[in-house]
NULUM-964193 format. One record per residue (C-alpha): x, y, z; residue in three letters. Coordinates in steps of 0.1 Angstrom, whole numbers, padded with zeros to 4 digits, always signed. Example, Ala and Ser with C-alpha at 12.3 -4.5 7.8 and 13.67 -1.06 7.14 Angstrom:
<sites>
+0123-0045+0078ALA +0137-0011+0071SER 
</sites>
This chain:
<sites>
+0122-0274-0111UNK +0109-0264-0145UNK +0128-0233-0158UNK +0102-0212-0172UNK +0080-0215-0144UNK +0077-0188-0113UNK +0070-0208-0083UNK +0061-0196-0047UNK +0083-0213-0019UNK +0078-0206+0023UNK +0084-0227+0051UNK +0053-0228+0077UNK +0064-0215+0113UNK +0030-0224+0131UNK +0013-0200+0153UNK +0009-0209+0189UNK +0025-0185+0205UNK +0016-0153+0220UNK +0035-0119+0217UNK +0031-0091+0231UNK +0008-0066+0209UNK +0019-0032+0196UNK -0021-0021+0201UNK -0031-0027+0233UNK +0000-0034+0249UNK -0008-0068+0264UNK +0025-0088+0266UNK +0014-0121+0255UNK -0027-0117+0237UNK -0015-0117+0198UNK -0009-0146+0180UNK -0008-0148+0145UNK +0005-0176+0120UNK +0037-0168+0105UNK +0058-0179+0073UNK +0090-0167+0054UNK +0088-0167+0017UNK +0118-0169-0006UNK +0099-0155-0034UNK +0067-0151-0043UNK +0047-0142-0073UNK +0019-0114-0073UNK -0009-0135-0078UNK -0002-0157-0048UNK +0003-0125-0028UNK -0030-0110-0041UNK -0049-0145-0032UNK -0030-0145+0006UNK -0038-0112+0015UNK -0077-0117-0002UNK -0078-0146+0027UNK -0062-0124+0056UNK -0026-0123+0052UNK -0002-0098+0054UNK +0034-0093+0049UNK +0066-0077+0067UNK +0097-0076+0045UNK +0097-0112+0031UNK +0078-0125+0068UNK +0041-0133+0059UNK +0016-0136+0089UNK -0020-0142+0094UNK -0033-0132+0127UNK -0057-0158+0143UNK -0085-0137+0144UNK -0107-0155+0173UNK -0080-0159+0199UNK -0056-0127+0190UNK -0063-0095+0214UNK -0066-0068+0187UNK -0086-0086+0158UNK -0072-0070+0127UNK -0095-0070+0095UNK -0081-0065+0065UNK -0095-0035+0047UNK -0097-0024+0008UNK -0112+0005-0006UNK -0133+0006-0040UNK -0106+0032-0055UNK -0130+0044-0088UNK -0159+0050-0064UNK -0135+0072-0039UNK -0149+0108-0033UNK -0126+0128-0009UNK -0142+0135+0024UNK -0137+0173+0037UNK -0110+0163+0058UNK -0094+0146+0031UNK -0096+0182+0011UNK -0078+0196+0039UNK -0048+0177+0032UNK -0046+0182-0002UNK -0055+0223+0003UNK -0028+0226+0031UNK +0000+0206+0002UNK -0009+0228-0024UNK -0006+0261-0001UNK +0025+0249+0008UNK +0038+0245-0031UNK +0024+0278-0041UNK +0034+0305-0014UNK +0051+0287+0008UNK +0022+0287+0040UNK +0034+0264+0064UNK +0007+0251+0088UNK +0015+0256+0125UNK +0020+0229+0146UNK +0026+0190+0141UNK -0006+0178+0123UNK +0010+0142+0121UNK +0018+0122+0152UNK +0029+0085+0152UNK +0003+0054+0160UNK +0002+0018+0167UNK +0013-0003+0137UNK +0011-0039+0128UNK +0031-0062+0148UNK +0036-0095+0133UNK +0040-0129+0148UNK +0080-0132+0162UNK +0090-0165+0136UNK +0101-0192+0160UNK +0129-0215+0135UNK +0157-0212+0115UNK +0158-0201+0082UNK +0194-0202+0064UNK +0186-0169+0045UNK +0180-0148+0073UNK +0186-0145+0110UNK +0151-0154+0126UNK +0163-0145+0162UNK +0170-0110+0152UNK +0140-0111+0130UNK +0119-0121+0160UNK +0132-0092+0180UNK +0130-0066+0159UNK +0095-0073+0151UNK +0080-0080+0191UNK +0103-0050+0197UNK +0095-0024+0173UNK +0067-0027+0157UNK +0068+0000+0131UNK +0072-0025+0097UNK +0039-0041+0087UNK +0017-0009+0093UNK +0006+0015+0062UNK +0026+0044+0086UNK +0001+0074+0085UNK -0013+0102+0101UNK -0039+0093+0127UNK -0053+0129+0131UNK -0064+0135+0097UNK -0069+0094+0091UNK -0049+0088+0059UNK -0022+0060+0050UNK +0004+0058+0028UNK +0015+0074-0010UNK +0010+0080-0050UNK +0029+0077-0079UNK +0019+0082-0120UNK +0029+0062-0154UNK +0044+0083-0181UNK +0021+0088-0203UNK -0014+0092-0179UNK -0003+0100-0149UNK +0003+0137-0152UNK -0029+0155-0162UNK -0027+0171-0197UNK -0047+0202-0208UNK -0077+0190-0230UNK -0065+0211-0260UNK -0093+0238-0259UNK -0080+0275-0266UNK -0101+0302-0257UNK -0112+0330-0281UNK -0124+0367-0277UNK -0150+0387-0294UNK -0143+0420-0309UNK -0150+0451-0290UNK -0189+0459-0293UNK -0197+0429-0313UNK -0216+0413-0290UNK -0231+0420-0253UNK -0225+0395-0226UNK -0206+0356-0229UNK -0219+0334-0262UNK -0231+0298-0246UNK -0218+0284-0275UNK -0184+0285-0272UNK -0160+0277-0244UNK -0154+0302-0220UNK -0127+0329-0219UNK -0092+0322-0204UNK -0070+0348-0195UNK -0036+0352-0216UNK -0014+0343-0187UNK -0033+0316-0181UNK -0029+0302-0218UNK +0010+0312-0217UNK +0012+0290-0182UNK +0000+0261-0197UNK +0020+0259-0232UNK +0054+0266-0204UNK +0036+0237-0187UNK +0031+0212-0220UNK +0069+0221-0228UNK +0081+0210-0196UNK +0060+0176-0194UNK +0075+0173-0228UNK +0110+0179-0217UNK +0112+0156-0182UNK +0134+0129-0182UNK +0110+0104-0157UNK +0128+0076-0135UNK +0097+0054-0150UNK +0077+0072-0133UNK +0074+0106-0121UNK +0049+0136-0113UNK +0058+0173-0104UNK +0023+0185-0087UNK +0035+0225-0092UNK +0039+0220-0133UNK +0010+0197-0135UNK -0021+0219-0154UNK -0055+0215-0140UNK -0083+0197-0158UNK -0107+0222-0161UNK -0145+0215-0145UNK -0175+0233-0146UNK -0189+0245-0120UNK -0219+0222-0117UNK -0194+0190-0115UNK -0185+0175-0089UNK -0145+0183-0080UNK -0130+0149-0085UNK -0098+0135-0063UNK -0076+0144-0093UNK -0092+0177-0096UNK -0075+0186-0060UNK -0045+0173-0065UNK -0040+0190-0095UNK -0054+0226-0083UNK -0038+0256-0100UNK -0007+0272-0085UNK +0005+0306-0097UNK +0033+0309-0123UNK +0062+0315-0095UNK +0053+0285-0072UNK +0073+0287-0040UNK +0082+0248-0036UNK +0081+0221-0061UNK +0068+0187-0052UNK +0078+0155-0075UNK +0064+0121-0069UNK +0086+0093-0083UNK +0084+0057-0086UNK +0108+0034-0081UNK +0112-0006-0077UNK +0126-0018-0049UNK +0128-0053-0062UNK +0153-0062-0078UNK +0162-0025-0070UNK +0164-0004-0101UNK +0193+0019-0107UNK +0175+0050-0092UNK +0164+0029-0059UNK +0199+0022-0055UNK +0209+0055-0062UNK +0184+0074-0035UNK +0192+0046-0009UNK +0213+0064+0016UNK +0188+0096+0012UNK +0160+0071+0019UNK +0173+0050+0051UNK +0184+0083+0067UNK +0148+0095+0062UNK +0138+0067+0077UNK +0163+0067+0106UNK +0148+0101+0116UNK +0113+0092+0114UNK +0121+0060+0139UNK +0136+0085+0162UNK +0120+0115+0165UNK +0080+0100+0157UNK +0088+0063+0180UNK +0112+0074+0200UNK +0140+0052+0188UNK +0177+0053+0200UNK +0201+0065+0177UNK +0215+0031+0174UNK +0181+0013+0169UNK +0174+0024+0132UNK +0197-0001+0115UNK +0204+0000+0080UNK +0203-0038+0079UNK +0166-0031+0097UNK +0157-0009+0072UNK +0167-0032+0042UNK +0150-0063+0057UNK +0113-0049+0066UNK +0109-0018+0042UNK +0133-0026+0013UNK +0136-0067+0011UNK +0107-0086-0009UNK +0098-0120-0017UNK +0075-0104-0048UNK +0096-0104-0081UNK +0093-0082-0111UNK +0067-0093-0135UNK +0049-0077-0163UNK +0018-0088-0186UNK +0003-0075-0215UNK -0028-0066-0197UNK -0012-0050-0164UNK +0004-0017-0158UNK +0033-0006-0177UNK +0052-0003-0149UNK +0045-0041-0141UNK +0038-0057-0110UNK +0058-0062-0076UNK +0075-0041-0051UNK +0082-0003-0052UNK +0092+0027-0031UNK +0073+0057-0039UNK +0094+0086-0030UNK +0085+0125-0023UNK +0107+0147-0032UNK +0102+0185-0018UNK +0129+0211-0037UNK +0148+0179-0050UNK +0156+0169-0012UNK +0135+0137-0001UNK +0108+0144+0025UNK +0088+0110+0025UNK +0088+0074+0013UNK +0055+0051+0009UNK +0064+0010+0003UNK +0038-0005-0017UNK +0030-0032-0037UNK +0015-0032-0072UNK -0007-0061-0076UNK -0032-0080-0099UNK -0062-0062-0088UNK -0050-0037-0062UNK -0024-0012-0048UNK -0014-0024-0015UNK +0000+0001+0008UNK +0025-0016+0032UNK +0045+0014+0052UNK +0046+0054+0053UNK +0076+0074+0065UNK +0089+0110+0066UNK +0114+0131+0080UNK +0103+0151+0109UNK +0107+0188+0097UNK +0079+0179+0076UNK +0055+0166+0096UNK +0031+0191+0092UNK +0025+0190+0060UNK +0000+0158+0069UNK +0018+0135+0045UNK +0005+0105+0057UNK -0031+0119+0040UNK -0018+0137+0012UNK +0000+0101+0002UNK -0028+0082+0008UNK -0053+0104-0015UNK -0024+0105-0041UNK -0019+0063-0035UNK -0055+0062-0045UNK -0051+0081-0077UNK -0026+0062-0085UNK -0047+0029-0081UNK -0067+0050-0104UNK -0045+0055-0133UNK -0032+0021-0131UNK -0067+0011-0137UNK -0068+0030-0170UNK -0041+0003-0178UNK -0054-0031-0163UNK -0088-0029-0159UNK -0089-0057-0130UNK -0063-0032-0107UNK -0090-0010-0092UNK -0088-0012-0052UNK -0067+0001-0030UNK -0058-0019+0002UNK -0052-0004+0033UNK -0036-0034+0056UNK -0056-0036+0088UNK -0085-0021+0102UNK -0090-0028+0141UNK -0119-0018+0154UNK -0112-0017+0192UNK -0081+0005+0186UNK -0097+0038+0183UNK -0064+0053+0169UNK -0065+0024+0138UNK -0103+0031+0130UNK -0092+0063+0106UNK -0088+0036+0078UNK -0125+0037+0078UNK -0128+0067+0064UNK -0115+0063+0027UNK -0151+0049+0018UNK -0168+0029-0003UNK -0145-0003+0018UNK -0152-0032+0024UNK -0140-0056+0053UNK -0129-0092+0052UNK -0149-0118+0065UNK -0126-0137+0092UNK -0146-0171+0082UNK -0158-0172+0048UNK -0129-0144+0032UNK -0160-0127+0019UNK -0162-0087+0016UNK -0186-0067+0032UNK -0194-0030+0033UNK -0178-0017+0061UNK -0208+0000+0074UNK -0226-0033+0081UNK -0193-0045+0099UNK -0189-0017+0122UNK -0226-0024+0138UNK -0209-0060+0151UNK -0177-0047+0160UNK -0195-0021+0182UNK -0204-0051+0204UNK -0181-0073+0201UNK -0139-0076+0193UNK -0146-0108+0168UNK -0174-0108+0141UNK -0182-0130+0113UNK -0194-0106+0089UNK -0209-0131+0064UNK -0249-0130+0075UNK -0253-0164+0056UNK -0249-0192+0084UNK -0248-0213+0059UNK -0217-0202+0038UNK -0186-0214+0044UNK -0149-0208+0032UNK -0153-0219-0008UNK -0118-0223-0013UNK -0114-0246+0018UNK -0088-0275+0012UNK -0106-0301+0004UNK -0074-0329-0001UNK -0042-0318+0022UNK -0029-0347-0006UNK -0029-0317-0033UNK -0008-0293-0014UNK +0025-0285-0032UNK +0060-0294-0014UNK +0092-0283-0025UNK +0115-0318-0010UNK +0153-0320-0025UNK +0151-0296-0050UNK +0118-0315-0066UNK +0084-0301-0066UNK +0057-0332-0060UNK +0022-0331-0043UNK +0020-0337-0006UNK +0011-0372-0012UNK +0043-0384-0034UNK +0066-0368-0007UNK +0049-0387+0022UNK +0056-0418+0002UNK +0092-0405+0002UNK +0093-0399+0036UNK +0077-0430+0047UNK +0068-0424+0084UNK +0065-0386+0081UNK +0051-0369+0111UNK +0043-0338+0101UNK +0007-0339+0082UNK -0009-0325+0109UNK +0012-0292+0105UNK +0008-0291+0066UNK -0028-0300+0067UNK -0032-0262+0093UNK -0003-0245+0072UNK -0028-0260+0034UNK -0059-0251+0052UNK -0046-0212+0060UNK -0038-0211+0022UNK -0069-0226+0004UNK -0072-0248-0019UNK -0059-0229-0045UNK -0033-0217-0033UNK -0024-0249-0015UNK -0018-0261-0050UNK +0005-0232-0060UNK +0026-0224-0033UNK +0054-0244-0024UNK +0062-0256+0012UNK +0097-0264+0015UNK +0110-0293+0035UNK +0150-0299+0039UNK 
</sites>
């Protein structure tokens, strides 16, 4: 295999089998097509999940969408277009209470939901234990879901660069007429600010100044507003970074941190973070003590086939797999997994510790998750949608995903997006839709030569068609022409299927 080159390596495990679904609860009614990758790179990833798949630790499934129970749709929303919805205001009023006089919301706002289960792998893979894989997924189906807050319909968490990501003052100083000069406000100059006001935010600039960020990092009661006049329209940023008084009584910071290869500070916050977790299993899904395994917890929330990568044109803190981490006080309250992306922010898992759960965090990280996409955006123009996992429709507990709006939902045929609003009308009558209203499109990046497709055999990458020649007698094209066909073309001609 070439050196310099970044290749994408699986090995197919079929999907014929049902399991029992975490939605519904029928034992054996999902099925789902399932593959472990040994690394992947982001623009494969971004081109799997643009054509329905999904993934769980390094476990990538697609779940066959006319035979499965619970059809699950996968779901992005237009991030620049986002305007929060009152509910979604809620959220981000009840945080900023909390930060600024310590009002704690009675009550448990959050409560736990159905996540996405994904297809139990049925062969052996050298790297991993499959049979514990297997029953840890069918079992506990907490590790493919974006983990949120089905009341107030929000998934998972935000994070900011160095530079952009906190809000800065816009350098406007406000000035004062003399006594009797002049009667009433002059409309040509910017409006008074008070002097503690002005003193707040040169404290403010000095600390931004002063922060020593793990790459990056956010602390919502030192962040100044943006100030709007009252005729605009209050953006998402504009509530996140609402005024709080000079004596704030919490402070919230937002870092980010790569999960892999683990950066010094994910290694550093591990224990803090899987004993988070281990809570959140128990007391939100009911989890014995003994359940939460660390090895658990490394292999669906912390393990990734995505590797590091950067490009000129993409964010500066590059592509791949991170942990976005709340910290409340300097003690860690919640974690959201995503994944940074060529063109989106894919949220992959939420999870808090308990004594917090009424502080809604599964909205309050999804709004900040989408001002993050936001800022990213500012940085690589293509990154600009935000991508919720699954939307399913006959779950009413899963339909909250609906709500960050403008989305759109995947066509299960032609892995074309449509507004979500059309969708909903055929999903009202029936589980399965084809959203594409063209009868005659089809999928255009169907495989057109199963020939092309890209094997990994001995160490040596060759076409499909060179290692049937190889192995002269092979049985197996009718597997890799289903396992080239759930990939595309494209992708058929990237991705690597590895055969011992």
């Amino acid at each position: 295999m070439a050196e310099n080159k970044s290749f994408t390596i699986v090995e197919y495990f079929g999907g014929d089998d049902g399991y029992r679904c975490g939605y519904c609860k029928n034992e054996k009614g999902n099925f789902s097509h399932g593959m472990w990758s040994h690394t992947m790179t982001v623009q494969d990833y971004q081109d799997l999940i643009d054509r329905g798949w999904r993934r769980s630790g390094k476990y990538v499934y697609k779940p066959i969408m006319n035979k499965t129970c619970c059809p699950q749709y996968t779901i992005r929303c237009h991030a620049l277009k986002f305007q929060p919805s009152k509910s979604h205001k809620k959220s981000l009023k009840k945080m900023n209470k909390f930060i600024s006089n310590g009002e704690l919301p009675t009550g448990q706002d959050d409560e736990a939901r159905p996540q996405e289960p994904s297809k139990a792998c049925h062969a052996e893979v050298k790297c991993a234990d499959i049979t514990d894989i297997q029953k840890e997924i069918s079992e506990c189906p907490t590790v493919t879901e974006v983990q949120k807050d089905a009341v107030d319909a929000a998934p998972s968490g935000q994070e900011t660069t160095k530079n952009d990501l906190m809000s800065a003052p816009d350098g406007r100083t406000a000035t004062s007429t003399k006594a009797g000069a002049v009667m009433g406000a002059d409309p040509s100059r910017p409006p008074c600010r008070k002097a503690k006001e002005l003193r707040k935010e040169r404290r403010l600039q000095k600390e931004q100044m002063r922060q020593n960020t793990d790459g990056v990092s956010s602390i919502v009661s030192s962040t100044p507003p943006t100030p709007t006049h009252a005729s605009q329209t209050k953006t998402l940023e504009d509530f996140i970074d609402e005024s709080l008084p000079d004596k704030s009584s919490h402070c919230l910071e937002v870092r980010l941190v790569r999960s892999n290869p683990p950066s010094p500070q994910f290694k550093a916050s591990f224990d803090a973070s899987y004993q988070v977790y281990k809570l959140y299993q128990m007391a939100i899904h009911k989890d014995p003590p003994d359940k939460p395994s660390e090895s658990q917890f490394r292999r669906f929330l912390c393990d990734s086939p995505l590797e590091a990568e950067y490009s000129p044109d993409g964010p500066e803190v590059g592509y791949g797999s991170f942990h976005q981490q709340y910290w409340l006080d300097g003690r860690l309250v919640a974690v959201g997994v995503i994944d940074i992306l060529p063109t989106c922010v894919s949220s992959v898992y939420l999870y808090y510790h308990p004594d917090s759960a009424s502080l809604s965090l599964g909205s309050y990280s999804a709004l900040r998750e989408i001002a993050f996409t936001r800022q990213l955006q500012k940085q690589s123009p293509k990154l600009s949608y935000y991508y919720l996992g699954f939307y399913i429709h006959s779950c009413p507990k899963m339909r909250y995903k609906g709500q960050y709006r403008p989305a759109d939902l995947l066509c299960p045929e032609t892995y074309a997006w449509v507004a979500i609003e059309r969708c909903i009308l055929q999903l009202e009558n029936s589980r399965y839709a084809r959203f594409n209203q063209d009868p005659d499109a089809g999928d255009a990046r169907a495989l057109k030569d199963v020939g092309r497709a890209m094997v990994l055999y001995r160490r040596a990458v060759m076409p499909y068609a060179a290692y049937t020649r190889k192995r002269k007698g092979s049985s197996d094209e009718t597997e890799v022409q289903e396992f080239a066909g759930l990939l595309g073309q494209h992708c058929a001609e990237r991705i690597l299927l590895y055969r011992a």
